[in-house]
N, C-alpha and C positions, 0 to 999 in steps of 0.2 A: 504494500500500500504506500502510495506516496504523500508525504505529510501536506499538510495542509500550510503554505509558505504567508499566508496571511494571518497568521496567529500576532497575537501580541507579542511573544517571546520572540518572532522570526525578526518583526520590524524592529523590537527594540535591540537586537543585535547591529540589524544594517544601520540601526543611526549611529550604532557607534562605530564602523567598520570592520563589526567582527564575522565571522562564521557561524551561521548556525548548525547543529550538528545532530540528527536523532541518535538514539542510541545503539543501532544497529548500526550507524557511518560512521559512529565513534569504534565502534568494535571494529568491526571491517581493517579502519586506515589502523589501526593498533594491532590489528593481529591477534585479538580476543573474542572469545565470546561472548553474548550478550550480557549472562549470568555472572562471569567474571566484573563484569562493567556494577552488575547492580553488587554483587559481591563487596566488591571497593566503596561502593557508598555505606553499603550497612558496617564497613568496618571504620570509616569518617576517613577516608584515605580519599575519594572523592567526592564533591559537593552535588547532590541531588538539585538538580534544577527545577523551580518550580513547574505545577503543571498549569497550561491554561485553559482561562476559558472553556477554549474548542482548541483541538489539537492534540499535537505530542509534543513532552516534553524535548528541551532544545539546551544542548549542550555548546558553550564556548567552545572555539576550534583549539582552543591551547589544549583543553582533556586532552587529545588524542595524545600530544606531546607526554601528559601527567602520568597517564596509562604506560604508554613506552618507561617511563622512568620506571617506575612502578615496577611492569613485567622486569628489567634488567635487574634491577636489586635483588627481586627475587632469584632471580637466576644467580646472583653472586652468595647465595644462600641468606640475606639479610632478614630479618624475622617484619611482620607488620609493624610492629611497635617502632624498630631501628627505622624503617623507609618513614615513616610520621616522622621521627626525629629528623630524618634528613631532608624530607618534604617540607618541615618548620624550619630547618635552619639557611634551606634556598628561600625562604620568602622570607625571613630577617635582613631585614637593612644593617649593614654593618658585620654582618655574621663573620670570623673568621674560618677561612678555610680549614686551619689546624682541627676546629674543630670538627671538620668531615672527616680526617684523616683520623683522628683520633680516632674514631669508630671506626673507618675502612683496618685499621692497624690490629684493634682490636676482634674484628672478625677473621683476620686473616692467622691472629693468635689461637680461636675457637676451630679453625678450619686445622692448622697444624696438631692442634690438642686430639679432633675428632682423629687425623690418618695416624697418631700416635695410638690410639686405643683401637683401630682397622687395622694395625698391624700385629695388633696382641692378640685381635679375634682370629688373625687369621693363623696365626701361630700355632694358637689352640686347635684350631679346626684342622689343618694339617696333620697334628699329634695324632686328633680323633679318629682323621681318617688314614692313619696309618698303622694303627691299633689295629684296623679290620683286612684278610688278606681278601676277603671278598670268595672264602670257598666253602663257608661252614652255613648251616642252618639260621635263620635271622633269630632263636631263641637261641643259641650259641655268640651272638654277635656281639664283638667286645664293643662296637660306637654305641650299640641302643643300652649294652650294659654300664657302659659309664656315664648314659645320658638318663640314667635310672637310679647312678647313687654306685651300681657294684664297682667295687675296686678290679673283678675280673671276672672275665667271661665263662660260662659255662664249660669252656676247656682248658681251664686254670690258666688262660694266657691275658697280659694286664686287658684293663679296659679303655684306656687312654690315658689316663689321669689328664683330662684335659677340666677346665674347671667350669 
């Protein structure tokens, strides 16, 4: 359905010369889908534009720009709450940069932390599956016996000691 371009919310963009935008063109130009779009509003990461009258609601053409930030953050693993801090400190007048960095340093201190405890898991998981030769009965099986507590398998052989 194509929106209805005579609404209030359409003109009051063009007198200011901005874009109006439905929210299916906001998704679209972002690369989202619509849900994601109303998503972002119920978490106050974007502003719900009023509805009018008659019509559809009508998004400023920067969203699409907001949404892009948004999706990339997440991608750099940044949590909702971090992208608000940093979506507050682009719209601070005076803001210093240090303080983006502070948070980019610190998530890349969280990201280091996470592949240091991925390499412990996998450590384990290796043990576990080296525990098992893969030729005996699965009630014999020293992985499901040490994923059960036993110190060793049904054929007295260990169970992993994986933890």
């Amino acid at each position: 359905m194509t929106p209805d371009l005579s609404t209030e919310a359409t003109l009051s963009f063009a007198m200011h010369g901005e874009e109006a935008l439905t929210i299916g063109e906001v998704a679209r130009r972002a690369e989202v889908n619509v849900e994601t779009i109303r998503f972002y509003e119920r978490e106050g990461l974007l502003a719900r534009p009023a509805r009018p009258t008659r019509g559809f609601r009508h998004y400023r053409g920067d969203t699409v720009e907001r949404v892009r930030f948004i999706r990339k953050a997440k991608a750099l693993g940044f949590t909702l709450e971090e992208i608000q801090q940093l979506l507050s400190l682009r719209a601070t007048t005076g803001a210093k940069c240090e303080a983006v960095r502070t948070r980019a340093l610190s998530k890349v201190a969280q990201v280091e932390q996470k592949l240091r405890d991925l390499r412990r898991l996998r450590t384990a998981l290796v043990r576990l599956a080296d525990s098992c030769h893969g030729e005996c009965e699965v009630d014999e099986c020293g992985i499901l016996a040490s994923l059960s507590g036993h110190a060793t398998s049904a054929h007295g052989r260990k169970g992993g000691g994986a933890p």
